[in-house]
C-alpha positions as CSV (number, residue, x, y, z in Angstrom):
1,X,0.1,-5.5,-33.9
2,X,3.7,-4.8,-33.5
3,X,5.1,-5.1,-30.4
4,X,8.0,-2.7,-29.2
5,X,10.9,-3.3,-27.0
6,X,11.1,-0.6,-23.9
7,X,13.9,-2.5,-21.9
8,X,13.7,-4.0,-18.2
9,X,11.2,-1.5,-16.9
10,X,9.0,-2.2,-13.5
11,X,5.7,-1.8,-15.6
12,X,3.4,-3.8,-13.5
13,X,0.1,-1.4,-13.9
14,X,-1.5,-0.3,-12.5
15,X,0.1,0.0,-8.9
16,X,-1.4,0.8,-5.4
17,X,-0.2,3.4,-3.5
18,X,-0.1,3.1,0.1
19,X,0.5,5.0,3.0
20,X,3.3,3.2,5.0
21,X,2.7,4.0,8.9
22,X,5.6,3.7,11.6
23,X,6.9,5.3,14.8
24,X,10.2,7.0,15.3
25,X,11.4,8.4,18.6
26,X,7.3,8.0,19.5
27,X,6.0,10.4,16.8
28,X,4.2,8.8,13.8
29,X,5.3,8.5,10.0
30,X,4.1,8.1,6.8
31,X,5.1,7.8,3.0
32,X,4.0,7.0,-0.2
33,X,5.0,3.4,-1.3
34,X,3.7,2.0,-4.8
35,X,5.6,-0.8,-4.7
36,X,3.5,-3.3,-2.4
37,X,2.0,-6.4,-2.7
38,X,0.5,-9.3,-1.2
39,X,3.0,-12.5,-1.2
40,X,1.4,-14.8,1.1
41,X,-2.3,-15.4,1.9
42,X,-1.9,-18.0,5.2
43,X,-0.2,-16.6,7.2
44,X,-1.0,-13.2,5.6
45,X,2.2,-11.5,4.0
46,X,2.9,-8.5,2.8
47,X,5.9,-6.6,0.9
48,X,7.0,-2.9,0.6
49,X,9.7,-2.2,-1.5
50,X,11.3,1.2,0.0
51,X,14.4,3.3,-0.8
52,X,17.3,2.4,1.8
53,X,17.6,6.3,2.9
54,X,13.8,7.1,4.2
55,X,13.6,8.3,7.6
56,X,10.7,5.8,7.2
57,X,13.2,2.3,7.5
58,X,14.8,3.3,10.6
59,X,11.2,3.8,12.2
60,X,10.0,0.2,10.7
61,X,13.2,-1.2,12.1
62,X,12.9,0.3,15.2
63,X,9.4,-0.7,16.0
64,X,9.3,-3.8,14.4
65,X,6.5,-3.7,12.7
66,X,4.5,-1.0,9.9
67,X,0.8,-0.2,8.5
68,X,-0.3,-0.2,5.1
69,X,-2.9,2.5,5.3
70,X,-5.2,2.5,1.8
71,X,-5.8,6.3,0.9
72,X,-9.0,6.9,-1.2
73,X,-8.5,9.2,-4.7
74,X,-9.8,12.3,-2.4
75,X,-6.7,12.2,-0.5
76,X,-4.6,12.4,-4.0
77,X,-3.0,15.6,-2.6
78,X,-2.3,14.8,0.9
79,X,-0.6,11.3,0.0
80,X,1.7,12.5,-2.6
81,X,2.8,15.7,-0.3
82,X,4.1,13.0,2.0
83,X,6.5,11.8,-0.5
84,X,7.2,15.4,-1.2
85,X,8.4,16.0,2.7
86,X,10.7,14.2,4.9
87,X,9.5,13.3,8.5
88,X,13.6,13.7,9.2
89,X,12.2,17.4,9.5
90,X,8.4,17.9,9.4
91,X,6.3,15.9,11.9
92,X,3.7,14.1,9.5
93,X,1.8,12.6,13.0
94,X,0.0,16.0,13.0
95,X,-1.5,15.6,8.8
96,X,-3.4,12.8,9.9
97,X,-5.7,11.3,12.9
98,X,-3.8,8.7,14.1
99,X,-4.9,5.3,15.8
100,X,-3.4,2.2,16.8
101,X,-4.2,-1.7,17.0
102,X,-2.8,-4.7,18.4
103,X,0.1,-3.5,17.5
104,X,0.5,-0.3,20.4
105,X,3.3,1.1,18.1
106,X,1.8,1.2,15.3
107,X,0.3,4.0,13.9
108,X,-2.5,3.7,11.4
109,X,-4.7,6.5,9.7
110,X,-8.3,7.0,10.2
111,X,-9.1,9.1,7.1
112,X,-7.8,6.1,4.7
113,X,-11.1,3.7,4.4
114,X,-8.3,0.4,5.1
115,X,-5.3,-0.4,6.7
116,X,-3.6,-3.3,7.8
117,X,-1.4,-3.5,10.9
118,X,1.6,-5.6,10.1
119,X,4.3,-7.3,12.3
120,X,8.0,-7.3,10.9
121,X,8.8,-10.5,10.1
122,X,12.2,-9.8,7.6
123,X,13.9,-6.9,5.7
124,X,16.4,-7.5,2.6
125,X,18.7,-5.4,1.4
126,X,18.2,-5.5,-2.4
127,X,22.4,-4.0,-2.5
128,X,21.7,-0.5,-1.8
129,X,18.8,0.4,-4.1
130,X,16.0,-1.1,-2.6
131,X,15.1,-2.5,1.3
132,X,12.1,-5.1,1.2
133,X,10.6,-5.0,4.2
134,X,7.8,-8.5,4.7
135,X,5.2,-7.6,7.1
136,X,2.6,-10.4,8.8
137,X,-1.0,-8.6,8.6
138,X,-1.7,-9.3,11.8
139,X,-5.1,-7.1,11.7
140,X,-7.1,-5.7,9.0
141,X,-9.3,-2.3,9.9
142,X,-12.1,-1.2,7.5
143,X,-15.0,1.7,7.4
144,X,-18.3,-0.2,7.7
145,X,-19.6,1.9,4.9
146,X,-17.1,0.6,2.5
147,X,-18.3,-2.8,3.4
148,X,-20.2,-4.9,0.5
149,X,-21.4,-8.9,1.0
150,X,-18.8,-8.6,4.4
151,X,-15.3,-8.0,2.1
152,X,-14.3,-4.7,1.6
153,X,-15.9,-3.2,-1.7
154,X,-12.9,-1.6,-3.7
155,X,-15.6,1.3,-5.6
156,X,-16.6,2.4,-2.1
157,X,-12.7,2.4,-0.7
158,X,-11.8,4.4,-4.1
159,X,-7.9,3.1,-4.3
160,X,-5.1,5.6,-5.8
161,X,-3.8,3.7,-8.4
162,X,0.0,5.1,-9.8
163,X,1.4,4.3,-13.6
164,X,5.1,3.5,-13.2
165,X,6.9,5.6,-15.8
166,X,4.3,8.5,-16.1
167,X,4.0,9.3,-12.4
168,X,0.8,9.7,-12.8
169,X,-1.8,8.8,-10.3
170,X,-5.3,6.6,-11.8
171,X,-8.7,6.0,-10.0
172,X,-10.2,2.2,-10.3
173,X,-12.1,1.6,-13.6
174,X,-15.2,-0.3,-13.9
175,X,-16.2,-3.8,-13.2
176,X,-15.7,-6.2,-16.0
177,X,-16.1,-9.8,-14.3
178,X,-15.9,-12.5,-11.5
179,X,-12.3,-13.8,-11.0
180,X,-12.3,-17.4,-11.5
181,X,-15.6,-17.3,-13.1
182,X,-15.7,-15.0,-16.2
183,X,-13.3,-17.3,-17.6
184,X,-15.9,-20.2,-18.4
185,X,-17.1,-18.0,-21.1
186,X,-14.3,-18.6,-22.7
187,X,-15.1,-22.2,-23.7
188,X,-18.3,-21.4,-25.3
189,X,-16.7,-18.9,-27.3
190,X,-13.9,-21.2,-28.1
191,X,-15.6,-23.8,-29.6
C-alpha cells in the first residue's frame, strides 16, 4: 500500500487523557492533559506536557508537586468540560470529591478508578509552546474492584483514550496478546 506524507504531526495514537490535579491559593484544580507518559520506571517518572498559560502551571509550581487522576469513558463529559473552563474563574474543587495522599497538597479525584500522586522533580520550558512538567509517582491509588491478578486491570478502569488530529475521544479495544510473549509466535510462523 502506498504510504502518504502528512508532515511533522504528534500522531502517537491513541493517547490517554488524564486529569492533572493541583492546588492554587488552597482550592483544588484540574485539566485535561493527553500528552502524558511514563519516562522512567525506577524511580517512577512521569511527564505532562501543558500549555505555558494554564492557571494549572502556576498551581503545579506552587505546590510542588501534581496528580495524574485516570478518568473512566463515563466521565467523557465531565473531563473534557474541564478543558472547556478555566479554574482562573470557576472553582473546579467543587466538580469532583477530592482526597489527598502523602502528598497533603495534593489533590486527587475519587470518582477516577486511578491516580498517582507525584512529587515535582523538574519543569522545562519547551520556548513558549509547551512546559514539561516530570513528576516522581510517589504513590499510586486504585479502586479494589478494578483490581485483576493484584495490577490494575485496564477493561475494569475503562481509560479515555483521545486521537490527536480528530479531537476525538476512543474507549480501549479488545485484548489481542501478552507483551513479551505473543511475539514467540512469530518464529513458528516465520519459518
Amino acid at each position: 500500500m502506498k504510504k502518504k506524507t502528512m508532515g511533522a504531526k504528534p500522531f502517537l495514537l491513541p493517547m490517554t487523557t488524564v486529569l492533572a490535579g493541583a492546588s492554587r491559593e488552597g482550592k483544588a484544580n484540574y485539566m485535561p492533559v493527553s500528552f502524558c507518559g511514563i519516562i522512567q520506571q525506577s524511580p517512577a517518572l512521569i511527564v505532562i506536557s501543558v500549555g505555558p498559560t494554564h492557571y494549572t502551571n502556576k498551581a503545579i509550581k506552587d505546590s510542588q508537586g501534581f496528580s495524574v487522576n485516570i478518568p473512566s469513558a463515563d466521565m467523557v463529559e465531565i473531563t473534557d468540560y474541564c478543558g472547556l473552563i478555566s479554574g482562573v474563574n470557576n472553582d473546579k474543587s467543587v466538580l469532583f470529591d477530592n482526597f489527598y495522599g502523602k502528598l497533603e497538597n495534593i489533590p486527587m479525584i475519587k470518582e477516577c478508578h486511578l491516580n498517582l500522586e507525584c512529587k515535582l522533580v523538574n519543569s522545562i520550558d519547551l520556548g513558549g509552546t509547551h512546559e514539561l512538567f516530570i513528576g516522581e509517582i510517589l504513590e499510586s491509588y486504585i479502586d479494589e474492584d478494578c483490581i485483576t491478578n493484584n495490577l490494575p486491570d485496564i477493561k475494569k478502569i475503562d481509560p479515555i483514550t483521545y486521537s490527536v488530529g480528530s479531537n476525538e475521544y476512543w474507549r480501549v479495544g479488545e485484548y489481542i496478546g501478552k507483551a513479551w510473549g505473543v511475539g514467540k509466535n512469530y518464529e513458528s510462523i516465520k519459518k
